[in-house]
C-alpha positions in Angstrom: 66.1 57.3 144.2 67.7 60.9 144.6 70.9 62.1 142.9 73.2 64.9 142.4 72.6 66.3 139.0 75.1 68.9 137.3 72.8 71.4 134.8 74.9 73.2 132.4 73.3 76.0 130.4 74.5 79.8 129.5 70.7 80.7 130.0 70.1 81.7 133.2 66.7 81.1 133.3 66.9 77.8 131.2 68.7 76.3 134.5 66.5 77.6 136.8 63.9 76.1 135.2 65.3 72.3 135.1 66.9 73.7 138.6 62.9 73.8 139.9 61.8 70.8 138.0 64.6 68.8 139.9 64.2 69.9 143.3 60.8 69.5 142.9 61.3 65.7 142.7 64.4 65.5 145.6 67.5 66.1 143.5 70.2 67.9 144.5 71.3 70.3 141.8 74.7 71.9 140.8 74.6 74.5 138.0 77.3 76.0 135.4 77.0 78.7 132.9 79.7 77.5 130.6 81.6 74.8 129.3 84.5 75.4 131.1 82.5 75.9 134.6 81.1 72.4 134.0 84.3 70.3 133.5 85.4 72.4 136.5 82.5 71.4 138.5 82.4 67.6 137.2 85.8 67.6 138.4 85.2 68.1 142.0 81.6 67.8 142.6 81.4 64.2 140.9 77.3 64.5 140.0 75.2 61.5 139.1 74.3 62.4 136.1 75.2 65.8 133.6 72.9 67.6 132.2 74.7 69.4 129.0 73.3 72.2 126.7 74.5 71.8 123.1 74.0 75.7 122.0 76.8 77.7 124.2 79.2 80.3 123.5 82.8 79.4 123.7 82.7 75.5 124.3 80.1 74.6 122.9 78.3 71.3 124.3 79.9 68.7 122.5 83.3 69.8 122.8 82.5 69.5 126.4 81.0 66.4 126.7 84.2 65.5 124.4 86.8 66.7 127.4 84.3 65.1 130.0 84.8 61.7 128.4 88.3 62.3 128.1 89.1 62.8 131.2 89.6 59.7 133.7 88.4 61.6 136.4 84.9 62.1 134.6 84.5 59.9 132.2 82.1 57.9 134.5 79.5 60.6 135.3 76.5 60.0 132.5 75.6 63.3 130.3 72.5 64.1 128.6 72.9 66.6 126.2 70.2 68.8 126.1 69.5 71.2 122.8 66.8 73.4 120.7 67.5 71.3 117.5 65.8 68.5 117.1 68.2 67.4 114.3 69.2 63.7 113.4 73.0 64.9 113.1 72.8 66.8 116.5 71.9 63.9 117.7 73.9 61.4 116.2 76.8 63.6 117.1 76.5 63.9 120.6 76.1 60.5 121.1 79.7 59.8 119.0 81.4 62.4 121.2 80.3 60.2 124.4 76.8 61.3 125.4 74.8 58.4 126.8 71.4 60.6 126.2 70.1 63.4 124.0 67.2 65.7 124.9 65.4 68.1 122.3 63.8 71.3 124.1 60.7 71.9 125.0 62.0 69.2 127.4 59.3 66.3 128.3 59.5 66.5 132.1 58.5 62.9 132.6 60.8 61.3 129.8 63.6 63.7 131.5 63.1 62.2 135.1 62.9 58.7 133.5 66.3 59.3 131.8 67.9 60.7 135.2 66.8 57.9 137.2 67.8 55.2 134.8 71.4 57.0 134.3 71.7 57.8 138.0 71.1 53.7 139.0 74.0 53.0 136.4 75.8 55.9 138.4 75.7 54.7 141.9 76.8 51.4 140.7 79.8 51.8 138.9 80.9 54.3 142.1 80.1 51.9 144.2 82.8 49.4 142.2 85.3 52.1 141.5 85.2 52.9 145.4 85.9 49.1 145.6 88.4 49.2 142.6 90.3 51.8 144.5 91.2 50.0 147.5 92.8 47.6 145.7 94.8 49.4 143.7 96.0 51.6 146.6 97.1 48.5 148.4 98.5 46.6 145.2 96.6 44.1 144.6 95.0 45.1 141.3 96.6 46.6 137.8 95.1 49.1 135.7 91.8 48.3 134.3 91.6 47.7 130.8 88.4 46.9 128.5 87.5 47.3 124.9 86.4 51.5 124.9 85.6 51.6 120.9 82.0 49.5 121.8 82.6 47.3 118.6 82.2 43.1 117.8 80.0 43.0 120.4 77.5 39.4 121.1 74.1 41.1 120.2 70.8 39.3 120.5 67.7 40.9 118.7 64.5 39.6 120.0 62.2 40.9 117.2 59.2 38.7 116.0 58.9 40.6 113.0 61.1 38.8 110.2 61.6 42.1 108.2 62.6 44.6 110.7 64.6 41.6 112.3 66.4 41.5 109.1 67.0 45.1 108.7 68.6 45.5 112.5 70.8 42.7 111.8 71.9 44.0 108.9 72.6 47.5 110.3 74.0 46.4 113.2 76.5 43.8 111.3 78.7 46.5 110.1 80.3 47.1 113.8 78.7 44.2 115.4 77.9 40.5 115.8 74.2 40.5 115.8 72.3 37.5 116.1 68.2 37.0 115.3 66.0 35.0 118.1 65.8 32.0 115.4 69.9 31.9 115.6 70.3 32.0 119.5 71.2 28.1 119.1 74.6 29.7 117.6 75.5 31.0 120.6 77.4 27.7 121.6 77.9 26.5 125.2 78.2 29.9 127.1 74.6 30.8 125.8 73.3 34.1 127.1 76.7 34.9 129.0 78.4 35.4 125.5 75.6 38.1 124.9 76.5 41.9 125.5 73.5 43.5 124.3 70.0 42.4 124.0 67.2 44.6 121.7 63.8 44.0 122.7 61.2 45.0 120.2 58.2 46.3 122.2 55.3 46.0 119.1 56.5 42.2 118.7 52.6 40.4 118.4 54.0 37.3 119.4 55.4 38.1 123.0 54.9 41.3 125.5 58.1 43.1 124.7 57.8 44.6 128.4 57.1 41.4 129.8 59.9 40.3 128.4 62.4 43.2 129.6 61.0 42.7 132.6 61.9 38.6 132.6 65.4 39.3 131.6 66.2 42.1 134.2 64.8 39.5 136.9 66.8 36.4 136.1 70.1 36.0 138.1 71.6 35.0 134.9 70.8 38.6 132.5 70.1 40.9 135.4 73.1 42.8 134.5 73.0 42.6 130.6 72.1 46.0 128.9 68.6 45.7 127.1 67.7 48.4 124.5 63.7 48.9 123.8 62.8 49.9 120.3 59.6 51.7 120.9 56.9 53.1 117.8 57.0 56.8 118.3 53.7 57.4 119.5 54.1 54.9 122.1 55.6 57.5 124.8 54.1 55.2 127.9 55.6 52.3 127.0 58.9 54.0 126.5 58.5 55.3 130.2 57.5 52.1 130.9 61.0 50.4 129.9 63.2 52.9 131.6 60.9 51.9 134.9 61.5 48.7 134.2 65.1 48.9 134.1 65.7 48.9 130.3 68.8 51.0 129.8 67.9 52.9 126.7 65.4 53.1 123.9 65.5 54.2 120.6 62.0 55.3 118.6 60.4 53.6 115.3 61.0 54.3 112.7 64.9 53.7 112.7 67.6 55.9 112.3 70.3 53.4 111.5 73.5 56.2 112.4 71.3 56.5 115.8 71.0 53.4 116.4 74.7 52.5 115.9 75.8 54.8 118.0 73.2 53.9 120.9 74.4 50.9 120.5 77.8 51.6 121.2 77.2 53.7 124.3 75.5 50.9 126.1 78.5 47.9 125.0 80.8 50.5 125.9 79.2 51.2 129.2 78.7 47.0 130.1 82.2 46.6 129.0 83.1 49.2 131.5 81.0 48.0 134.2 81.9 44.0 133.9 85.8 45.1 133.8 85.2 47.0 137.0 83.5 43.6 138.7 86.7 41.6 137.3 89.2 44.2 138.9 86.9 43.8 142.2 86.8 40.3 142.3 90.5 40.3 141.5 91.0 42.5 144.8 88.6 39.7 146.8 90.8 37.3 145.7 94.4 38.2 145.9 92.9 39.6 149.6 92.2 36.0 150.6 94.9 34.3 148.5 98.7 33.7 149.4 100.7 34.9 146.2 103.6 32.6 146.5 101.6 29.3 146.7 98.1 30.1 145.5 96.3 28.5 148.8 94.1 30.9 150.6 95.8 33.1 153.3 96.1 33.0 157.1 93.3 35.6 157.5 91.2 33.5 155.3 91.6 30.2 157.0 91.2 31.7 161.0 88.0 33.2 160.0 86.5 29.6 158.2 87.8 28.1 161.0 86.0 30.3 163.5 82.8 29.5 161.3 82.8 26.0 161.5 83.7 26.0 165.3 80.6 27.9 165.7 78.3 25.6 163.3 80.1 22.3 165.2 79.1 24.1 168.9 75.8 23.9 167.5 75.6 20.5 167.4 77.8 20.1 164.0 80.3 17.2 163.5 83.8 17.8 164.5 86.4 20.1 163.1 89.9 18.8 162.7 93.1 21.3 162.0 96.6 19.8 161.3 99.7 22.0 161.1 102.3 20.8 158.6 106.2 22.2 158.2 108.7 21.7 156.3 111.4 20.2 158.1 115.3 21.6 158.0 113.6 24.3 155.7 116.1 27.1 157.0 119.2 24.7 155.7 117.3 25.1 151.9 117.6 29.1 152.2 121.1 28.8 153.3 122.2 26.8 151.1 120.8 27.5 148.0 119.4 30.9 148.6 115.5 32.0 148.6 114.8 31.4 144.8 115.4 27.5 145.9 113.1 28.1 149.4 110.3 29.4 146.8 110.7 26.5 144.8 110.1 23.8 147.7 107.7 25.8 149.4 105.8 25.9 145.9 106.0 22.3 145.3 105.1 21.3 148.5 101.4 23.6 148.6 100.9 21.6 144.8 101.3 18.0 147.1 99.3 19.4 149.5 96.7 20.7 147.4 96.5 16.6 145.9 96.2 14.9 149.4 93.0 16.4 150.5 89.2 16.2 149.7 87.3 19.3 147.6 85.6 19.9 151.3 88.9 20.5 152.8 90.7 23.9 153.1 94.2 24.5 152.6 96.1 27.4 153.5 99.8 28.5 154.0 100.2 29.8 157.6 103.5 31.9 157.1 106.6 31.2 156.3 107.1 27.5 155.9 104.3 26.1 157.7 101.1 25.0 156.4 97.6 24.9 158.0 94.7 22.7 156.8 91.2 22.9 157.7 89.0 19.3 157.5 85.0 19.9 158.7 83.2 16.9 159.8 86.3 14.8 160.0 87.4 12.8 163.3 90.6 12.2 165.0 91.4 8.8 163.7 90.5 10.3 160.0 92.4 13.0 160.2 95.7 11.2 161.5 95.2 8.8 158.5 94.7 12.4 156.1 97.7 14.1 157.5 100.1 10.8 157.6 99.3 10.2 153.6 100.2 14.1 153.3 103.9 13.4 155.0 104.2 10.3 152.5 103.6 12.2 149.9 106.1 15.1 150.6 108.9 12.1 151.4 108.2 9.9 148.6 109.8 11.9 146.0 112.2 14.5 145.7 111.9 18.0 144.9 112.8 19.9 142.2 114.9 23.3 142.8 116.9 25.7 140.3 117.4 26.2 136.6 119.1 22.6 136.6 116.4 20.9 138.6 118.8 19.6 141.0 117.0 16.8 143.3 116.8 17.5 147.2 114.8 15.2 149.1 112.3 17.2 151.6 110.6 15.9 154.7 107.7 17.6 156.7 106.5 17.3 160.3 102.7 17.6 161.0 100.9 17.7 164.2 96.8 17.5 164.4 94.2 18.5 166.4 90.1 18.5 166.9 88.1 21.4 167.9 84.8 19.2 169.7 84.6 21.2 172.8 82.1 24.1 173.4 85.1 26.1 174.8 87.3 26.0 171.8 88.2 28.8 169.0 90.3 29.1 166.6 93.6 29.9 168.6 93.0 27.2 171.1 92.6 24.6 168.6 95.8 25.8 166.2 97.5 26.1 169.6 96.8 22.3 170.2 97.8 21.4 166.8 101.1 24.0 166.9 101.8 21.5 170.1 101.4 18.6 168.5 103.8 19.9 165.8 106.2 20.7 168.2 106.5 17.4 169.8 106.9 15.4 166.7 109.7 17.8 166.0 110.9 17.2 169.3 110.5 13.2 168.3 113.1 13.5 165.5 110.6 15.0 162.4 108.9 13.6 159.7 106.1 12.0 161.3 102.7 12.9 162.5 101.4 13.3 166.1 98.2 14.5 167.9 97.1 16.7 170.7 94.0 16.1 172.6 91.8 18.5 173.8 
């Protein structure tokens, strides 16, 4: 896949070298000289993925990468910092300041590539939630998103065959976090695998292919989305590239830095965190799209498009699709009389009764105001008469409850029903039908139920 990658360096020939090496492979590259040009350009060119030199005059890397993760509008956008020092406290630094990668110059070419790629996938899809996130917020739907940013207590299952170095990574790891062995994954109790937010895969285990295994866990609908971090002996640069292909998220060599590994460790609960509270705030936006706020049944637009779905499945040779149309008799006399809070009150009430009276199969949905619509597949007239008069018993059989005092009022509905069975009908002909049928048992002197043929 190709990506927009932002190279910051002050040496000019430094970024036209990674500049080439980029291009070479289909990337599209932005370049900065500074610390300052790069938050500029992060800013308003939104790359995939940052590529940050530690060494510069003036702001120096980290304090960039430090004001990139600050910032809301950047703190997204993956950075690899990029440096002469192969130091362990370089390291270890850049990745506490919010780096998600750290090269050491010369740069590998391959192990670069492998790094951009992984950090671009993780790229494209948190823009493509944010995008998503966005829309919701701009239409109200959806708060502020909030997650756990510090990367700590996190589920973490170490799948390491060796007992010793199991021991040790637990051991490190149990300082910040809540590590678990392969021989404890009974302990993680009736969620299993879902309460895990971190899995380490020990790729020199002699008892299963630590690949193999990556590779298992990215393809199962249940972990396909659960970080996996590879610990890989240091000579083993293939199977490191390997992992990344594979869609292992990070990897950290053998022998252990333990600081290094903590912090690594971090970065990717962090990142998952971020991700999964994205999803939440999306599906959040589905919802409340779909969902009447007042009542909690699904929403007009909702219900005419399942509606025009089944008509379609029944005109191929499906069973019958019933719709019945239930409202709230004298409702307006509620408002006036005891003002909206008491209108909210019934109209509440009555979606819980309604809810009660029908089968799991069955779809429920307020149509506006005080009218009601519900969907029944597969049912026939003489079932759905039956359906919709032990919903009007219902609403009559006891009173409802309106007001601080719960003060009694006794509430009737009227509900008129109709089939679609014709190869002709759609949704509005077939609400139309039952909208008639409503009207007539109105007409009749309310609360009761009548039909409308087709």
């Amino acid at each position: 896949m190709t990506a927009r990658v932002l190279v910051v360096d002050d040496v000019e020939p430094n970024v036209r070298l990674l500049e080439a090496k980029l291009q070479h492979e289909y990337y599209t590259v932005i370049t900065a000289f500074s610390g300052e040009q790069a938050i500029v350009k992060a800013a308003t060119e939104n790359p995939d993925v940052i590529l940050l030199d530690v060494m510069m005059p003036g702001l120096d890397g980290f304090e960039t990468c430090k004001r990139l993760k600050a910032d809301p509008k950047t703190s997204h956008i993956p950075i690899i910092m990029v440096t002469a020092l192969d130091q362990k406290e370089d390291r270890i630094l850049g990745l506490k300041v919010g780096a998600d990668d750290f090269l050491s110059k010369p740069i590998d070419d391959v192990l670069l590539l492998a790094r951009v790629r992984s950090l671009s996938r993780f790229k494209t899809l948190s823009d493509e939630l944010r995008t998503r996130e966005a829309v919701g917020r701009r239409f109200g739907v959806i708060e502020n998103l909030h997650y756990l940013e510090d990367g700590l207590s996190a589920r973490i299952l170490i799948l390491e065959d060796d007992n010793r170095r199991g021991e040790r990574i637990k051991r490190v790891l149990a300082s910040e976090q809540r590590p678990l062995l392969m021989s404890e994954a009974n302990e993680l109790g009736p969620e299993g695998h879902a309460s895990v937010e971190l899995m380490i895969v020990s790729t020199s285990g002699t008892s299963f292919d630590g690949l193999r295994l990556a590779a298992h866990i990215r393809s199962q609908t249940a972990t396909r989305n659960l970080p996996i971090l590879a610990i890989v002996d240091n000579h083993e640069r293939d199977k490191a590239l390997r992992a990344l292909e594979l869609g292992v998220n990070d990897f950290i060599d053998r022998p252990l830095d333990e600081e290094e590994l903590l912090a690594r460790v971090k970065t990717l609960v962090r990142r998952r965190r971020y991700i999964e509270a994205l999803r939440e705030s999306v599906d959040q936006t589905m919802e409340k799209a779909v969902t009447d706020q007042l009542t909690g049944l699904h929403n007009r637009r909702y219900m005419e498009s399942q509606l025009k779905a089944l008509l379609e499945r029944m005109q191929r040779g499906g069973q019958p699709v019933s719709v019945l149309i239930a409202d709230i008799d004298h409702f307006k006399r509620v408002n006036d009389l005891f003002g909206h809070d008491a209108g909210d009150d019934v109209i509440r009430q009555f979606s819980e009764r309604l809810a009660s009276n029908f089968r799991p199969r069955d779809l429920a949905c307020r149509f506006g105001g005080e009218e009601f619509v519900v969907i029944m597949p597969d049912t026939l007239p003489e079932d759905a008469m039956q359906i919709a008069e032990r919903l009007r018993h219902s609403i009559a059989a006891a009173p409802f409850y309106i007001g601080r005092n719960r003060e009694q009022l006794e509430v009737t509905c009227s509900v008129g029903v109709s089939v679609g069975n014709q190869v002709s009908d759609i949704p509005e002909t077939v609400l139309k039908r039952a909208d008639q049928a409503l009207y007539s048992a109105k007409q009749c002197g309310r609360n009761r139920v009548m039909a409308q043929a087709a």
